[in-house]
C-alpha positions in Angstrom: 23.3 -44.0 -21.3 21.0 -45.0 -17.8 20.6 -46.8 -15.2 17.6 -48.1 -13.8 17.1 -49.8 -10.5 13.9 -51.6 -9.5 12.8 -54.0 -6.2 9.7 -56.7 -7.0 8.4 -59.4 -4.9 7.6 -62.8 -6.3 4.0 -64.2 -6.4 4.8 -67.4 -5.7 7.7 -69.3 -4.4 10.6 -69.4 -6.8 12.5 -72.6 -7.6 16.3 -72.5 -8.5 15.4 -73.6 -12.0 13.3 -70.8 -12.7 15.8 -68.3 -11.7 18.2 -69.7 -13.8 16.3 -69.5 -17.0 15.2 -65.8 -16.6 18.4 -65.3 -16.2 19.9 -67.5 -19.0 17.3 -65.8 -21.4 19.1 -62.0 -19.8 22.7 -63.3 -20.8 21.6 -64.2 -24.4 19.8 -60.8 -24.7 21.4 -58.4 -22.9 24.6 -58.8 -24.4 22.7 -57.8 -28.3 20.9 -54.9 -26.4 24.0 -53.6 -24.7 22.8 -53.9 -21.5 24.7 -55.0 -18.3 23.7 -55.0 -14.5 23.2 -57.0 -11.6 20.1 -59.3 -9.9 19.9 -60.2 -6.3 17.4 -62.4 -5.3 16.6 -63.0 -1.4 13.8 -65.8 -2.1 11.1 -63.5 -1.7 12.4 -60.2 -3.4 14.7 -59.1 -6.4 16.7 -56.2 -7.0 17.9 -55.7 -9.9 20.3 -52.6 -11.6 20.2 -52.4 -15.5 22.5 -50.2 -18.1 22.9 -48.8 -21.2 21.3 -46.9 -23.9 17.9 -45.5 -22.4 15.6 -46.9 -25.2 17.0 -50.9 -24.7 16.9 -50.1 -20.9 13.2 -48.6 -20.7 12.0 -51.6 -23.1 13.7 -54.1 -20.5 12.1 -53.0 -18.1 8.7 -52.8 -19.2 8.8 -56.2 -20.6 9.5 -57.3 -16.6 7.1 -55.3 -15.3 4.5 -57.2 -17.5 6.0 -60.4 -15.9 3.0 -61.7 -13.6 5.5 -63.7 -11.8 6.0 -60.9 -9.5 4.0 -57.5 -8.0 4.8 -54.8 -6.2 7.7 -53.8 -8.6 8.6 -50.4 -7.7 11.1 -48.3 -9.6 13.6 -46.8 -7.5 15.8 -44.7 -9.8 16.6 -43.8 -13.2 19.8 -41.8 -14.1 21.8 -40.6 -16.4 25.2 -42.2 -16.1 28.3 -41.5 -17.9 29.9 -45.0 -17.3 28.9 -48.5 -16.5 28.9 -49.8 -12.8 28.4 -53.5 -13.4 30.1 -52.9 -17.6 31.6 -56.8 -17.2 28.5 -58.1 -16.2 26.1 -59.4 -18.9 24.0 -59.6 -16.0 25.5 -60.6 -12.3 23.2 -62.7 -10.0 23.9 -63.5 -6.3 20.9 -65.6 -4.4 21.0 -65.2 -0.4 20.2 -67.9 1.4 17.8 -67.4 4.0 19.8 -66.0 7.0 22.6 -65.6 5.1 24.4 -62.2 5.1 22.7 -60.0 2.5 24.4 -57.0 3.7 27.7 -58.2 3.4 27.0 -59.7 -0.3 25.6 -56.3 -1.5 29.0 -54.9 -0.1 31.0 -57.4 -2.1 28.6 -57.0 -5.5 29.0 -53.3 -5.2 32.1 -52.2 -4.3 32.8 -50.7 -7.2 30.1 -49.1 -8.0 28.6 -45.5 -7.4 27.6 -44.4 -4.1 24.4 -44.4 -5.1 24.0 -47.8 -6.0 25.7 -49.2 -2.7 23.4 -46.8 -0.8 20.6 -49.1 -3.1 21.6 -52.4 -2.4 22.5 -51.6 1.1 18.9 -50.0 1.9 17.6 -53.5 0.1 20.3 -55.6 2.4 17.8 -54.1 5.5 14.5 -55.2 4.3 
């Protein structure tokens, strides 16, 4: 099993509705792929964390990365990973406001998980 974090930036502004059917289409899919994770979305940027078996993880990802919604998507880890960090999560989502406290959502979201992916989503909190 991996995990695969990756940070894009939206071409255009995103409206709530949009967000919510990318990420209705993930809870239908991801649940038949075995994948789980976690998106956050800051109105300009997402973040996202996805698991589970390497071939349904790679082929996730790819498919987003031909997305043109978005550019400058930038893979920031792959690893191997023995258990889940987010394994309840079909997929989590938490939008910030703007000027709302990123860095303490991305504290809540991840306490749980691995050092590394706190150390993710807090580096991502300061941007």
């Amino acid at each position: 099993m991996i995990q695969l974090s990756y940070i894009s930036t939206a071409r255009q502004p995103v409206e709530p509705d949009l967000v919510e059917r990318i990420l209705a289409a993930s809870r239908r899919n991801n649940p038949r792929a075995g994948l789980t994770g976690l998106l956050l979305f800051n109105g300009r940027r997402f973040l996202q964390v996805i698991e589970g078996e390497a071939e349904a993880v790679r082929a996730t990802y790819q498919r987003i990365a031909a997305d043109p919604r978005h550019f400058a998507m930038v893979r920031l880890g792959e690893r191997e990973i023995e258990s889940r960090d987010f394994g309840d999560w079909d997929m989590a989502y938490r939008e910030i406001a703007e000027g709302g406290d990123l860095a303490a959502l991305a504290e809540k979201m991840t306490g749980s998980a691995s050092a590394t992916v706190r150390a993710l989503f807090t580096s991502y909190a300061a941007i």
